[in-house]
DRENDO-836400 format. One record per residue (C-alpha): chain; y, z, x; residue in one letter. Coordinates in pm, whole numbers, plus 50000, padded with zeros to 5 digits. Layout:
<rs>
R unit    py    pz    px code
R    A     Y     Z     X    a
...
</rs>
This chain:
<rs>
R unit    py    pz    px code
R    A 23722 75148 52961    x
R    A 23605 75261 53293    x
R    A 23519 75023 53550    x
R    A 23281 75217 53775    x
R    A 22877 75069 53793    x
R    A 22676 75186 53571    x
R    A 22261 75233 53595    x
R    A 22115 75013 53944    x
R    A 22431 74830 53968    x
R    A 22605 75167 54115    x
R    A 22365 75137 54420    x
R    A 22446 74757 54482    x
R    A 22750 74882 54768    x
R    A 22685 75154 55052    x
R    A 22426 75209 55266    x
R    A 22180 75341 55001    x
R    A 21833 75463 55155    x
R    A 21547 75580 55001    x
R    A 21389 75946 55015    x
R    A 21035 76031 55026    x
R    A 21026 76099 54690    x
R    A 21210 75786 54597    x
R    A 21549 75925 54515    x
R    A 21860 75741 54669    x
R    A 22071 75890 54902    x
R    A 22362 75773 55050    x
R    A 22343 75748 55433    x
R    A 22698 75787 55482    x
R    A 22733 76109 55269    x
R    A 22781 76433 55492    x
R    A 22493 76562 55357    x
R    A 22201 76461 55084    x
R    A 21973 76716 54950    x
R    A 21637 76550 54806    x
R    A 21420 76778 54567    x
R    A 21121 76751 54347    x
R    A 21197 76968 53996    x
R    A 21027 77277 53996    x
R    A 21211 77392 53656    x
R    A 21443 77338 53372    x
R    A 21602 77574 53234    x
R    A 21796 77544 52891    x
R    A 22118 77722 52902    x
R    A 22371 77667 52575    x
R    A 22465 77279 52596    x
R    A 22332 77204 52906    x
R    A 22044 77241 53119    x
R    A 21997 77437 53481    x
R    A 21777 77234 53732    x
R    A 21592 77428 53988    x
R    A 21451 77262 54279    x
R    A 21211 77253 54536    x
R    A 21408 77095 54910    x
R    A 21176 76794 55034    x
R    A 21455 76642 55249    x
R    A 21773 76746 55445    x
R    A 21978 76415 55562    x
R    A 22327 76514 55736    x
R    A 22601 76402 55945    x
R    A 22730 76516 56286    x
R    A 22919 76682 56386    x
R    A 22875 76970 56086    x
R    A 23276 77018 56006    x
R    A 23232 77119 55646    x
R    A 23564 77156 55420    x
R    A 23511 77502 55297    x
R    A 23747 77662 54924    x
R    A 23775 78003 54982    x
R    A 24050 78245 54866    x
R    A 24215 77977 54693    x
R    A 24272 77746 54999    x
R    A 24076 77447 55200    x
R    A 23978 77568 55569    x
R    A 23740 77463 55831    x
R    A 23505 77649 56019    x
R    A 23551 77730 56384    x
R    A 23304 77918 56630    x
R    A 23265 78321 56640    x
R    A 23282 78480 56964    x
R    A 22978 78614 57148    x
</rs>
């Protein structure tokens, strides 16, 4: 039995704010992505979602965690 919220519930702790579209998005997140659907495509037992960007919320300072090459690293500044 899991004990994680389920349906509105889930939204009842965090700083929850609304989009423009009405989708939630978590103001603490280091970044949330709002989108209106602009397709759906069927592919074997799922589906692929393609969407159109209405709203870009992030944190700063940008220090994403980045996988590459089978490691976690961070991202540092290129020389001029």
């Amino acid at each position: 039995c899991s004990s994680a919220a389920k349906g509105e519930d889930r939204f009842a702790s965090g700083d929850w704010r609304s989009a423009a579209n009405g989708a939630p998005w978590l103001a603490g997140a280091e970044a949330a992505i709002a989108c209106t659907t602009a397709q759906i495509v069927p592919f074997g037992s799922h589906d692929i979602i393609i969407g159109t960007v209405d709203e870009v919320h992030r944190q700063q300072p940008d220090a994403p965690l980045i996988y590459f090459d089978g490691a976690y690293a961070g991202l540092a500044p290129v020389a001029a």
